[in-house]
C-alpha positions in Angstrom: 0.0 0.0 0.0 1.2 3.3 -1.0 3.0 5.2 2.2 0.6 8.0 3.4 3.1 10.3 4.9 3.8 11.7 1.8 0.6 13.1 1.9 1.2 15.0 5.4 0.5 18.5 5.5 -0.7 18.2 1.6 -4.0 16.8 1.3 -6.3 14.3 3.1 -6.1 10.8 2.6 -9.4 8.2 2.5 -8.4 4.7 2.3 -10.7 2.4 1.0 -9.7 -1.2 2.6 -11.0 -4.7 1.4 -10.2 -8.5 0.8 -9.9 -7.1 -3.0 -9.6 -4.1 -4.9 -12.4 -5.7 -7.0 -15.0 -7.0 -4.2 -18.4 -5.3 -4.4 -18.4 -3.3 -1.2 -15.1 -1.6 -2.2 -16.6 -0.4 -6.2 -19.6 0.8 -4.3 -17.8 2.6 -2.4 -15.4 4.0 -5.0 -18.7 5.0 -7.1 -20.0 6.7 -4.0 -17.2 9.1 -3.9 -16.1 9.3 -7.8 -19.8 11.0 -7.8 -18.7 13.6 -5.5 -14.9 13.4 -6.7 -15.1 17.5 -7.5 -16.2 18.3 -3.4 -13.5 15.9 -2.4 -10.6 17.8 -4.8 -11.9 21.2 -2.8 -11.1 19.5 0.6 -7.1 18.1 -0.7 -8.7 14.2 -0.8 -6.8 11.9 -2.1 -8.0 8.5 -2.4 -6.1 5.1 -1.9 -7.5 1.5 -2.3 -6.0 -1.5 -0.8 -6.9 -4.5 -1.4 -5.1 -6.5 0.9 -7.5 -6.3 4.2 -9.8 -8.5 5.5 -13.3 -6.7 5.4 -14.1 -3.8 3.9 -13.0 -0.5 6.0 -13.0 2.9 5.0 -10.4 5.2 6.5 -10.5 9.0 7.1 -7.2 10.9 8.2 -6.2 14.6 8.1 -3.4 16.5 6.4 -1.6 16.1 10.0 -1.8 12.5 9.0 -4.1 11.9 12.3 -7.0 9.2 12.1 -10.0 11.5 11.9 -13.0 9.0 11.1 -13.3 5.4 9.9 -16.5 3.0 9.7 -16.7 -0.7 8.4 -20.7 0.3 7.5 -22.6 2.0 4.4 -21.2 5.8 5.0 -22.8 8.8 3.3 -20.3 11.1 1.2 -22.0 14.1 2.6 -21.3 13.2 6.4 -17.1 12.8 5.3 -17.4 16.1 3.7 -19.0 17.4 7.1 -16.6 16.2 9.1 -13.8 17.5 6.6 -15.4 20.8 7.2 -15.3 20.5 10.6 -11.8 20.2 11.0 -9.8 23.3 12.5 -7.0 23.0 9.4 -10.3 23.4 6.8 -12.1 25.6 8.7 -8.5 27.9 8.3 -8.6 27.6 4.7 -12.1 28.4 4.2 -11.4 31.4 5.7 -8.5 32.4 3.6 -10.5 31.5 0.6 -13.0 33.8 1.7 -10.7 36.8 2.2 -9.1 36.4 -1.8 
């Protein structure tokens, strides 16, 4: 699996986890978020699959490389966006958006 540290301080990181990059539960979920791919580039999200786990697990962690979120459930795009919102580092840069 590809090294998320390299991502620290650059952009947020959701790992998609599963027995296969190809199991059902693991395309639904990349469908889920390729639908809202354009909110996600906003927010810095970068998105790695890994196929090498045992049941599917989806994986939220902030540009500080922190654990922020994960669920082995259904999840709904617009709660991760939330909780991206929610953060103190996004809240920062909506600010300085809003000041340009």
């Amino acid at each position: 699996m590809k090294d998320i540290k390299k991502y620290q301080w650059k952009k947020r990181v959701i790992i998609l986890r599963d027995r296969s990059t190809e199991s059902p539960s693991l395309k639904r979920a990349r469908e889920k978020l390729m639908r809202e791919m354009a909110s996600l580039n906003d927010r810095d999200v970068v998105i790695i699959e890994d196929g090498a786990g045992r049941d599917f697990q989806i994986e939220l962690y902030g540009k500080d490389g922190g654990k922020k979120w994960e669920s082995d459930q259904e999840f709904s795009v617009k709660d991760i966006l939330e909780k991206i919102d929610s953060m103190p580092m996004r809240q920062d840069e909506m600010k300085s958006e809003a000041s340009r």
